[in-house]
N, C-alpha and C positions, 0 to 999 in steps of 0.2 A: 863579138868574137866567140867562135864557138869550137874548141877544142876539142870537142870528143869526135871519134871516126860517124861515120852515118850507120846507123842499125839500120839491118835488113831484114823484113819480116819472112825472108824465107829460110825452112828449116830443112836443116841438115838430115838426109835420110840414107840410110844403112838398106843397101840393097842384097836381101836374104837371099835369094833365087839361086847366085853361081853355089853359095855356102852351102844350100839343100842340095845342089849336082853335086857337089864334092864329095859329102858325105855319101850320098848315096852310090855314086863311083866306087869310093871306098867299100861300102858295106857288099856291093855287087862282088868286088876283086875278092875279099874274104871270104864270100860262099862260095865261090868257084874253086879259089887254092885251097878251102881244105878239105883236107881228108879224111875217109870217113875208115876206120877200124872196122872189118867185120869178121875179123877173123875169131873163130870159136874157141874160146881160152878157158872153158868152164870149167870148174873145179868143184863135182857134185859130191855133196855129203848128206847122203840123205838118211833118216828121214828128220834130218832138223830144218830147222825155216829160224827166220828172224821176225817173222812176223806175229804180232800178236793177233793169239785169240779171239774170236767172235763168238758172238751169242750162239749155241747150238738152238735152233727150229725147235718147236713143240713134238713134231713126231718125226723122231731119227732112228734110222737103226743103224746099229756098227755092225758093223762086216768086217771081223777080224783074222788077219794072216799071218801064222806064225813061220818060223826059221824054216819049216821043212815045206812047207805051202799048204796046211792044214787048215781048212777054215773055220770061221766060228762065227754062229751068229748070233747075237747077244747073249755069249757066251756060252754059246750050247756048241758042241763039234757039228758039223755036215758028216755024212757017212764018209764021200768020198770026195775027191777031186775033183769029178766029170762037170763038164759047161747043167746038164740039164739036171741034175742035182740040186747043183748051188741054185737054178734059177727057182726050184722045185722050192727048195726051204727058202730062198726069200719071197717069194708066193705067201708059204705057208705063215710064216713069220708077219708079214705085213696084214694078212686077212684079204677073204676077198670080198670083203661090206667096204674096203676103201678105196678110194681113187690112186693108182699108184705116182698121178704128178705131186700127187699132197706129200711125200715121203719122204725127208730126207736121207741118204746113202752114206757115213759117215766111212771110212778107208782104212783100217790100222793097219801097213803093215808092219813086219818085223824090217828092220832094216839090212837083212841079210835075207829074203824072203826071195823066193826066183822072180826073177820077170815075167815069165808064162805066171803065175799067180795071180800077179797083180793085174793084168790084162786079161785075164780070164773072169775075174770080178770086176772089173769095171765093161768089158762086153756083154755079160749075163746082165748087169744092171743097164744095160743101154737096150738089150732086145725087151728087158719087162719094161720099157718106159719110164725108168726113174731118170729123170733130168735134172734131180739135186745131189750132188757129188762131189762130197769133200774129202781130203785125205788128210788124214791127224797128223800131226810133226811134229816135235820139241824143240823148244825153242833153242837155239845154238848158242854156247855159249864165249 
């Protein structure tokens, strides 16, 4: 006499398929409802940044803009304002024994400095080919 039920050697199996459609239904309906913010809410303080620091390039020149839009290149004044000036003394400043992609362009300005300023040093640096072009900032605190 044998009391126990009959074992059956077939196993129970969990059919994953509908689970993966659901989820992914699901994940489908969430990219489609939401929505995307692209509205310009920028709140600029320049010239600080929050980013830290990097190593300054072995050959850098600063290219410095004060309040009034005076320049300065490694600390010497440029005579005047004009685009072929500033491109004139960074010429002069960099040498011309060197390649000007080797150079890097370092930015100070002042943070009350015009905008024609700053765009006027970084155009003169774009017609002599300097394609390394950072601009200094403090960090914010």
């Amino acid at each position: 006499m044998n009391l126990r039920p009959e074992r059956s050697d077939e196993r129970v199996e969990i059919n994953l398929t509908p689970l993966i459609d659901v989820v992914f239904l699901l994940l489908i309906f969430f990219m489609v409802s939401t929505t995307f913010d692209r509205h310009a809410r920028l709140k600029v303080s320049l010239p600080e940044a929050s980013a830290k620091t990097s190593l300054q390039q072995k050959e850098s020149l600063v290219l410095t803009i004060d309040a009034k839009g005076n320049y300065f290149i490694n600390d010497r004044q440029v005579i005047n304002q004009s685009l072929d000036t500033l491109k004139q003394a960074i010429t002069k400043s960099i040498g011309e024994d060197k390649v000007m992609k080797d150079v890097s362009l370092v930015l100070r300005a002042d943070a009350n400095t015009p905008h024609q300023a700053v765009v006027r040093a970084m155009d003169a640096a774009s017609q002599l080919g300097l394609s390394r072009l950072s601009i200094a900032t403090v960090e914010a605190k």
